[in-house]
C-alpha beads as a LAMMPS data file, in Angstrom:
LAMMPS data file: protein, C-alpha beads

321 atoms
320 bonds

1 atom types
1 bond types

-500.0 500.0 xlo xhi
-500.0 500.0 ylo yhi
-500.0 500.0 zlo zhi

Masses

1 110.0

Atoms # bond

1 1 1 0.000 0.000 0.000
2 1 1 2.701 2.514 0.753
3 1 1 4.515 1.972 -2.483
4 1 1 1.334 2.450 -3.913
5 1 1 0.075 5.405 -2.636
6 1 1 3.533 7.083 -3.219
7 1 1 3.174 6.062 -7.214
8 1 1 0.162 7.857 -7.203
9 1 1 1.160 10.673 -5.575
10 1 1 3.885 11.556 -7.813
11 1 1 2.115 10.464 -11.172
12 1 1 -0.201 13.545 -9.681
13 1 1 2.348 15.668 -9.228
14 1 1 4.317 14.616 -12.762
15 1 1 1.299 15.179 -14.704
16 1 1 0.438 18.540 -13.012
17 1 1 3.647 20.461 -13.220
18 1 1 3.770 18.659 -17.375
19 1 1 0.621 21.200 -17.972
20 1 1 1.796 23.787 -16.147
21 1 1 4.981 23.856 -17.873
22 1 1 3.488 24.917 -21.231
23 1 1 1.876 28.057 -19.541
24 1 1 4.915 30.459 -20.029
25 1 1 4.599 29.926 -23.623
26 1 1 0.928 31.134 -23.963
27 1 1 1.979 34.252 -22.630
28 1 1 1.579 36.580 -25.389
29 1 1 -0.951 39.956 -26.634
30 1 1 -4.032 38.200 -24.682
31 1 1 -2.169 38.610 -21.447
32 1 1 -1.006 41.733 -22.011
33 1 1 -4.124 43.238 -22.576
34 1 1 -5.846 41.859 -19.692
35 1 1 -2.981 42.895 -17.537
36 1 1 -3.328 46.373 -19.313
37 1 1 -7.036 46.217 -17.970
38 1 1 -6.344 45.477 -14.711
39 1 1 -4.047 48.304 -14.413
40 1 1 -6.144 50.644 -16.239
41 1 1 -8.987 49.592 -14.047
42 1 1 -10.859 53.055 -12.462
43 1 1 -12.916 50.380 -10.139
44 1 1 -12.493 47.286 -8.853
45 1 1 -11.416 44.111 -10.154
46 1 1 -14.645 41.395 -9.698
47 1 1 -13.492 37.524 -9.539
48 1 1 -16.095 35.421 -10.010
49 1 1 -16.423 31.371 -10.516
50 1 1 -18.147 28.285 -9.100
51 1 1 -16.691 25.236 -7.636
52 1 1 -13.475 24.643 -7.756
53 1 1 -12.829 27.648 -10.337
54 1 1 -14.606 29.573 -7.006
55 1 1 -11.988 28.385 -4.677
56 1 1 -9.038 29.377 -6.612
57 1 1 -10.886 32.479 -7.990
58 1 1 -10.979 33.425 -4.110
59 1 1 -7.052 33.269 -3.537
60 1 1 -6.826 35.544 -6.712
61 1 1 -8.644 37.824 -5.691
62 1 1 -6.794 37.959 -2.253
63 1 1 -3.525 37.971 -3.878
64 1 1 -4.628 41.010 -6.278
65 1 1 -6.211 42.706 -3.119
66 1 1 -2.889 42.558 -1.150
67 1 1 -0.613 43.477 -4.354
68 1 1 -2.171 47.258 -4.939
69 1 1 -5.277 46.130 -6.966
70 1 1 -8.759 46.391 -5.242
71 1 1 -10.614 43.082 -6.217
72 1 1 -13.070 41.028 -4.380
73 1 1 -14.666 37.444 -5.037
74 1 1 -18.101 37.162 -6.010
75 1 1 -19.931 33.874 -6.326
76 1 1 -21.567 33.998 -9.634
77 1 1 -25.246 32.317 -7.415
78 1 1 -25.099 35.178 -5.249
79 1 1 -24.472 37.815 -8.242
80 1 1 -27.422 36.785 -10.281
81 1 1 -29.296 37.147 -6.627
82 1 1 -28.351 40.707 -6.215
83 1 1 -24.530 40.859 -6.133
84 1 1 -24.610 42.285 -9.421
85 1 1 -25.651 45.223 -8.105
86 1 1 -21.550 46.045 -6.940
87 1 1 -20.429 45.587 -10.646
88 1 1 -20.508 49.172 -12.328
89 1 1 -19.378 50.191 -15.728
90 1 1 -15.822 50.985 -14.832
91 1 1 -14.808 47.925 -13.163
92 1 1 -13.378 44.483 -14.847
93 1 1 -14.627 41.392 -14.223
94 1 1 -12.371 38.286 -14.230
95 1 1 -14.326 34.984 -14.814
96 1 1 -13.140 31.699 -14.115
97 1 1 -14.485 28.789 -15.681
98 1 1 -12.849 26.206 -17.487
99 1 1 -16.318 25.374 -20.063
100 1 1 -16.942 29.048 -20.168
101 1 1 -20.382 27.109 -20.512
102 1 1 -21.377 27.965 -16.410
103 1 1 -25.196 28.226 -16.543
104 1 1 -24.990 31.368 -14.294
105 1 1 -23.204 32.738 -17.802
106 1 1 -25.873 33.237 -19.519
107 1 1 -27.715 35.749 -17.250
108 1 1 -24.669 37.735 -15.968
109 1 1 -22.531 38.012 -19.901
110 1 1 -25.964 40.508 -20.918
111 1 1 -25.793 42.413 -17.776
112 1 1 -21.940 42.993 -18.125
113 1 1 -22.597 44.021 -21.485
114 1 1 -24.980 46.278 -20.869
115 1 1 -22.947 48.308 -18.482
116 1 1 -20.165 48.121 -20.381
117 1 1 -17.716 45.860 -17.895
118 1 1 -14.537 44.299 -19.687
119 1 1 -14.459 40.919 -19.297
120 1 1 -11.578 38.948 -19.069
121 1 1 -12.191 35.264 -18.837
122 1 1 -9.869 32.377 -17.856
123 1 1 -11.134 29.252 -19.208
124 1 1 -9.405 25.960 -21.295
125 1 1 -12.365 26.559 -23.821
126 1 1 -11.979 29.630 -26.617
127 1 1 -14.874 28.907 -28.291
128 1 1 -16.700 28.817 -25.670
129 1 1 -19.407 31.626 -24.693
130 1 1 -17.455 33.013 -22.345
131 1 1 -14.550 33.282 -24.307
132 1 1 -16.397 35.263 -26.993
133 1 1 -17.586 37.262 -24.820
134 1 1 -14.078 38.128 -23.516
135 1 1 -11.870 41.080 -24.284
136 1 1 -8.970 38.982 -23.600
137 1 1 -9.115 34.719 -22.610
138 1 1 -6.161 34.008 -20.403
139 1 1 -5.692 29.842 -21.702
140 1 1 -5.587 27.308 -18.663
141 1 1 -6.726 24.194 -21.014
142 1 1 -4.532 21.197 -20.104
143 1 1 -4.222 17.582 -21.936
144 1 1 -5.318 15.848 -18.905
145 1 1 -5.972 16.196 -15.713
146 1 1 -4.219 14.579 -12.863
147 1 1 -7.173 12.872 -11.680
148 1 1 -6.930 9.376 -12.831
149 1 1 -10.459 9.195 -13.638
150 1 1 -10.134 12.601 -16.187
151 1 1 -12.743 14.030 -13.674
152 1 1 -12.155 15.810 -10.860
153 1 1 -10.378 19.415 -11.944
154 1 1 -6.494 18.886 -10.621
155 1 1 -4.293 19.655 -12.964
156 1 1 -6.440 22.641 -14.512
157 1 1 -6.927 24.342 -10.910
158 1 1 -3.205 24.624 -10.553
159 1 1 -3.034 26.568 -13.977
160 1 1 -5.622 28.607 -13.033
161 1 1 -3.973 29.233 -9.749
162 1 1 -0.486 29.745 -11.427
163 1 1 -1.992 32.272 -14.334
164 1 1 -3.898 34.152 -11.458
165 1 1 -0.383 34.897 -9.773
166 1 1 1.247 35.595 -13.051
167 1 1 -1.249 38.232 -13.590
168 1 1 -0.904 39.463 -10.207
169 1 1 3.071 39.700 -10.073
170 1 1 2.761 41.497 -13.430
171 1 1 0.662 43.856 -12.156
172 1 1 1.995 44.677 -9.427
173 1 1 5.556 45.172 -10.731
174 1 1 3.894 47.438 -13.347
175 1 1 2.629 49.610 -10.668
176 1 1 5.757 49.951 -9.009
177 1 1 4.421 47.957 -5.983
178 1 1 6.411 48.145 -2.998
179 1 1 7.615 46.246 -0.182
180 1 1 6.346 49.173 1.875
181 1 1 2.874 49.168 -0.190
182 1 1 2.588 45.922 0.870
183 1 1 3.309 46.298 4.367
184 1 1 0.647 49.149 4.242
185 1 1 -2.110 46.144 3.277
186 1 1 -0.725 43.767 6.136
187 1 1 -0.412 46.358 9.370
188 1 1 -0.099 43.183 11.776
189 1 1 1.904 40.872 9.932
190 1 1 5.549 40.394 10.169
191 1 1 6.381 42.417 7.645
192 1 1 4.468 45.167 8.673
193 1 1 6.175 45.530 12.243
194 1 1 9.315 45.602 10.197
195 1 1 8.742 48.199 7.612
196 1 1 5.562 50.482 9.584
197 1 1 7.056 51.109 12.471
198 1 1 9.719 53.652 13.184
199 1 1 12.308 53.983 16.484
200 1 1 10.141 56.483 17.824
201 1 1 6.860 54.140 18.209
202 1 1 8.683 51.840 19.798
203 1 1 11.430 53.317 21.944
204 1 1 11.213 54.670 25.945
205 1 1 10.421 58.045 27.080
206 1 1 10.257 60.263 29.786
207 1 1 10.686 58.662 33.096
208 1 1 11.657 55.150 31.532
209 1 1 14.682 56.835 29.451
210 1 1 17.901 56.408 31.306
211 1 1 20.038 59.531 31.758
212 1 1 22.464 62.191 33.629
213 1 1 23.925 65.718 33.067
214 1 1 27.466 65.328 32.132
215 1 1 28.310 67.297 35.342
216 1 1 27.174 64.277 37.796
217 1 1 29.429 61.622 39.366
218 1 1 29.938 57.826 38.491
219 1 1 28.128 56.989 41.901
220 1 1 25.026 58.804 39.840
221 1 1 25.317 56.954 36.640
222 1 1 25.214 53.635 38.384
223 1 1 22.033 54.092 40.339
224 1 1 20.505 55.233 37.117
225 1 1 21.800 52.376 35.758
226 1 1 20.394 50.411 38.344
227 1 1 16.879 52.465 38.148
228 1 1 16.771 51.768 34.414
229 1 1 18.027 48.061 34.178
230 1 1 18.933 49.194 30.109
231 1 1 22.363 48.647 31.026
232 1 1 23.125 51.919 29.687
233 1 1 22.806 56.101 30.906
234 1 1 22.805 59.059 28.206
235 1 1 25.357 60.952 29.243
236 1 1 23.463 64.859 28.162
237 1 1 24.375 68.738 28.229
238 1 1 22.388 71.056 29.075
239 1 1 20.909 71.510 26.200
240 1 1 19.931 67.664 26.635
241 1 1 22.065 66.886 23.468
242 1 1 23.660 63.136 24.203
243 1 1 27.801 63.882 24.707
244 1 1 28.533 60.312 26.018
245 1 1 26.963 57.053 26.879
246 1 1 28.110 55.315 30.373
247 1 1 27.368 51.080 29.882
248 1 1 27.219 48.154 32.470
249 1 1 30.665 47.504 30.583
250 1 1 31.969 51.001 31.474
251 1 1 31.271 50.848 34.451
252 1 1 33.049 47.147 35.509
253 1 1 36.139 48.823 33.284
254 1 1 36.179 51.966 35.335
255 1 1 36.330 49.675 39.179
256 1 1 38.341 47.358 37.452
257 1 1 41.068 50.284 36.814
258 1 1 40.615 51.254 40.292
259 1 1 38.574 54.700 39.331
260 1 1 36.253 56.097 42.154
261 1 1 32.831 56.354 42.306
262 1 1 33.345 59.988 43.252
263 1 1 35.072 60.866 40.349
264 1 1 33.198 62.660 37.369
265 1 1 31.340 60.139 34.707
266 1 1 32.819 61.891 31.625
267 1 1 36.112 60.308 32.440
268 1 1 34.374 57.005 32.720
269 1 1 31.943 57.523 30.276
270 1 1 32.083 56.005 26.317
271 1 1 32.573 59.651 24.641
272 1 1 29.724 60.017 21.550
273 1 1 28.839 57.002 21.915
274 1 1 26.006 55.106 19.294
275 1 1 22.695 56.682 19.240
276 1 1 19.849 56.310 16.997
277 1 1 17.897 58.581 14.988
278 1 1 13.796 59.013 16.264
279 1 1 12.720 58.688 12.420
280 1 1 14.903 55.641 11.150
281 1 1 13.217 52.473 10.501
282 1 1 12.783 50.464 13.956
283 1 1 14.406 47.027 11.955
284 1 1 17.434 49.371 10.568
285 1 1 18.004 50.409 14.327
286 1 1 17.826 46.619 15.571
287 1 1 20.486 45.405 12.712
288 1 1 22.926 48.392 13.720
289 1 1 22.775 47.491 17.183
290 1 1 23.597 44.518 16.155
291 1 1 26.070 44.972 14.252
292 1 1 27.699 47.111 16.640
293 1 1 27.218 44.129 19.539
294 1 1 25.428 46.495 21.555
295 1 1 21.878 46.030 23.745
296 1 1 20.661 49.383 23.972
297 1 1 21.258 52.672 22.801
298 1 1 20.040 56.751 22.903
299 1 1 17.438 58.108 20.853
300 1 1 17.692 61.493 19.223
301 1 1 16.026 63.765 17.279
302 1 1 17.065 65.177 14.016
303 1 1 18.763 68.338 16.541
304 1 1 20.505 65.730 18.535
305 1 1 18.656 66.086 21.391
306 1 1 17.756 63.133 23.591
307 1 1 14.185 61.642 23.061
308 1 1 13.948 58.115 24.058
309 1 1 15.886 55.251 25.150
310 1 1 15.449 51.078 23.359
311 1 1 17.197 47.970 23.459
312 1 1 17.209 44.967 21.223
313 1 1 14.295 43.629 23.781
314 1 1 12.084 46.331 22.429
315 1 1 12.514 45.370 19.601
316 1 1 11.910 41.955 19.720
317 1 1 9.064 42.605 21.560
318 1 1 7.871 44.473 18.964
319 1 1 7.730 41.692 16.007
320 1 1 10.901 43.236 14.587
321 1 1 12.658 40.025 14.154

Bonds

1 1 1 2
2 1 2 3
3 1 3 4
4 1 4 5
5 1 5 6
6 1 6 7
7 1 7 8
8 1 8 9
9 1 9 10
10 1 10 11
11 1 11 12
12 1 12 13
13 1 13 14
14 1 14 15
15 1 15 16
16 1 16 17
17 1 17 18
18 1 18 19
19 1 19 20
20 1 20 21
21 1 21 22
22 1 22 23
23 1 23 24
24 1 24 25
25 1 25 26
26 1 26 27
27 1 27 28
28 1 28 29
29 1 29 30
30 1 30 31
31 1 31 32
32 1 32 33
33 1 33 34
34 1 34 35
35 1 35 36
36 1 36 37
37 1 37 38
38 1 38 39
39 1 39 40
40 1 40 41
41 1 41 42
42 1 42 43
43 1 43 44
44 1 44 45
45 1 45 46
46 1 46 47
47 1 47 48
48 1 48 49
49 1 49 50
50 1 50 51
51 1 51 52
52 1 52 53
53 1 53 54
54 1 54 55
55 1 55 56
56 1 56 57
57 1 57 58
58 1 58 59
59 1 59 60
60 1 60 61
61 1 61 62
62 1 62 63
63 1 63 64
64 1 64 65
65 1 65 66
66 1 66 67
67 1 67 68
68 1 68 69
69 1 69 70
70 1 70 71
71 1 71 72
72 1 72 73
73 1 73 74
74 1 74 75
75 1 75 76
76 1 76 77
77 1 77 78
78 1 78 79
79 1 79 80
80 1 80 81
81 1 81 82
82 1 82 83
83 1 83 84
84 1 84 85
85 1 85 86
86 1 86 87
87 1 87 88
88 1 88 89
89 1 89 90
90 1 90 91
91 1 91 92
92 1 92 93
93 1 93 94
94 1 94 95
95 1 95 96
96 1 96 97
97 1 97 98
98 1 98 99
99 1 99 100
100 1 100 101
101 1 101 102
102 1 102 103
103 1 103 104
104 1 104 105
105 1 105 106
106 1 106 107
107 1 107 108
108 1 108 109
109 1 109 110
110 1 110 111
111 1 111 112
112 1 112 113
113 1 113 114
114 1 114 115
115 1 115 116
116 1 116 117
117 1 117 118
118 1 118 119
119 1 119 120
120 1 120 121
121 1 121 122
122 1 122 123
123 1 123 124
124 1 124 125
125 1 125 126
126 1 126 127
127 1 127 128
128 1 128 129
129 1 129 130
130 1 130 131
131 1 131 132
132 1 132 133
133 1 133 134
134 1 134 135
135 1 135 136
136 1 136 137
137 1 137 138
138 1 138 139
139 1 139 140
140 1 140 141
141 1 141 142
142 1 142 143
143 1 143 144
144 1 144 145
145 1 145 146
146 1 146 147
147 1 147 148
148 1 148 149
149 1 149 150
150 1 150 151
151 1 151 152
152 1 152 153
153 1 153 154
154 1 154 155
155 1 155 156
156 1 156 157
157 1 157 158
158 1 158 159
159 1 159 160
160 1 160 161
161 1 161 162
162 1 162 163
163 1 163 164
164 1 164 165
165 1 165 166
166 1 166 167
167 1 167 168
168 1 168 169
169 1 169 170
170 1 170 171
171 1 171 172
172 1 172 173
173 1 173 174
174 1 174 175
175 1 175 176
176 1 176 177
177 1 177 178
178 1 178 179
179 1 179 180
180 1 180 181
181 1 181 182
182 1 182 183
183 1 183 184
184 1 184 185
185 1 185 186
186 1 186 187
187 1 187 188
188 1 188 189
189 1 189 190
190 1 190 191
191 1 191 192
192 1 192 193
193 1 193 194
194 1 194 195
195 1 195 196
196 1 196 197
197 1 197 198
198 1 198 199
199 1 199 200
200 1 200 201
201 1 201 202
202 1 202 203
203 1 203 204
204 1 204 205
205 1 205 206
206 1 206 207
207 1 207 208
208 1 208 209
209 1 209 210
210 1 210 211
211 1 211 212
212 1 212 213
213 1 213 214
214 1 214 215
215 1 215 216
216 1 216 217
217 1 217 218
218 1 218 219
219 1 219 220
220 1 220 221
221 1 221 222
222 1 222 223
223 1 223 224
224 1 224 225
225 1 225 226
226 1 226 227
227 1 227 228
228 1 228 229
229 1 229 230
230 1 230 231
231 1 231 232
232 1 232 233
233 1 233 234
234 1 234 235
235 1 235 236
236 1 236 237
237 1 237 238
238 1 238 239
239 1 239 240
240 1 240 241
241 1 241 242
242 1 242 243
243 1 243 244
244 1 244 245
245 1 245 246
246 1 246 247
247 1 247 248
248 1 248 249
249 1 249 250
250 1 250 251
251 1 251 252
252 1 252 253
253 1 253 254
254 1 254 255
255 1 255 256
256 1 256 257
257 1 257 258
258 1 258 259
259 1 259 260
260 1 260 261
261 1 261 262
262 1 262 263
263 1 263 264
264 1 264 265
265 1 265 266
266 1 266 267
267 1 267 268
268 1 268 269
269 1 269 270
270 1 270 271
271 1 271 272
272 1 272 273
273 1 273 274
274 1 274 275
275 1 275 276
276 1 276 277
277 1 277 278
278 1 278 279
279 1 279 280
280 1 280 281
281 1 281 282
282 1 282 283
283 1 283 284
284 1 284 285
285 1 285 286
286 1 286 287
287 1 287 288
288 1 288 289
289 1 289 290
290 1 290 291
291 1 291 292
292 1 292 293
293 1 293 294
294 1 294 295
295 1 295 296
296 1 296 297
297 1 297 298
298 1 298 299
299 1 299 300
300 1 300 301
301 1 301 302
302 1 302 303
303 1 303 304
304 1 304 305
305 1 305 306
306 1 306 307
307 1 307 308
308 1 308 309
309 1 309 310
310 1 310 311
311 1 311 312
312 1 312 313
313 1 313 314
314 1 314 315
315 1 315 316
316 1 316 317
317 1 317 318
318 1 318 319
319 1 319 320
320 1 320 321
């Protein structure tokens, strides 16, 4: 049985990625002009299909959705129940249906007509109504299907599924899509902790920010140090601008070399010093941190005066991984 079921499995996958192979050669005026559409589109792009055409048509339109075109699924039942009523004349509709012989066809190709909708259809039939009706027919015909009994829709689904992303990427890269754009569509993903947020969202401030006037003693800098627990003080003038930065590791250095705790922290202190800038990107600030082997560091603003305070923890804590 297990040799079996592992014969199947990959005379399912063989014949699959065969017919999808051929796609990148039907790539041609057809699929330019419905990618023109799409990008020329004033509306919204409508997917619609039923059954398994439905399912895919669904991740398409997700995938267009999150990759700077507004689309949304409709199921062709619920369109000629009302739905219809979304599609207006400066929208495109994208119809998936590998007949182009769906029942539902024949009452929704008039109404798109009527209101002047370009169609773009994805079917494995030309000829068919739908594909007449089309402005442009993106081909996802295949020789055979991967289902052993020619029935259940296998290997067409996956060229439907791989044209829909072709079109997508195409589109997007046309628009000049970004990986900011995108981040923009997915605020509470991983990508979008990365890429929204800046050090100032994220980084300590008033009583939580760790710091002295450069005037104070070591004794000073390690109770804030100890207040704190960033393992590092902002050393500041007084015009608050950060002259120094006094570290765990400064401090073990400074005993270690038989210095006093009375003596003044700018002789102890790391002169300068790494701070970051308020407006830089919070995952630039966590890569030089690291890069500098450093926990924590001094915020500033674009005058160099201290702001904030944020370690790699912050960061972390944050999603910016």
């Amino acid at each position: 049985m297990r040799e079996f079921l592992l014969t199947a499995a990959r005379e399912a996958l063989l014949l699959e990625l065969q017919e999808a192979s051929q796609l990148p050669e039907r790539l041609g005026d057809a699929f330019v002009t419905a990618a023109s559409a799409l990008l020329n589109c004033q509306g919204k792009v409508i997917v619609s299909g039923i059954g398994k055409s439905g399912h895919i048509g669904k991740k398409i339109a997700a995938t267009l959705a999150s990759t700077g075109t507004p689309a949304f699924f409709v199921h062709p039942a619920e369109a000629l129940h009302g739905d219809l009523g979304m599609v207006e004349s400066r929208d495109v509709m994208l119809f998936i249906s590998y007949s182009g012989s769906a029942k539902e066809l024949d009452y929704i190709l008039p109404r798109l007509e009527e209101r002047g909708v370009i169609l773009i259809a994805m079917t494995g039939k030309a000829h068919s109504p739908l594909g007449q009706a089309a402005r442009a027919i993106i081909d996802i015909s295949v020789s055979r299907e991967a289902c052993p009994m020619h029935l259940a829709p296998t290997s067409s689904t996956v060229n439907t599924l791989m044209m829909g992303d072709a079109l997508a990427m195409a589109v997007m890269q046309a628009r000049g899509f970004s990986e900011e754009d995108f981040a923009r569509s997915h605020p509470a993903g991983a990508l979008g902790a990365r890429l929204l947020n800046n050090v100032h969202h994220l980084m300590r401030t008033g009583e939580q920010i760790p710091r002295v006037a450069s005037g104070c003693r070591v004794m000073e800098a390690m109770l804030e140090l100890s207040r704190t627990g960033l393992g590092m003080v902002a050393i500041c003038d007084e015009a608050s601008r950060v002259c120094g930065v006094f570290t765990d590791g400064d401090l073990r250095r400074w005993m270690v070399g038989g210095g006093t705790l009375e003596a003044p922290v700018t002789e102890a202190m790391t002169p300068g010093g790494h701070v970051l800038q308020a407006q830089s990107r919070a995952i630039d600030a966590k890569e030089k941190l690291m890069k500098q082997r450093i926990n924590a560091a001094p915020v500033v603003d674009e005058r160099g005066t201290l702001v904030g305070a944020i370690n790699l923890q912050d960061l972390y804590q944050a999603g910016i991984l």
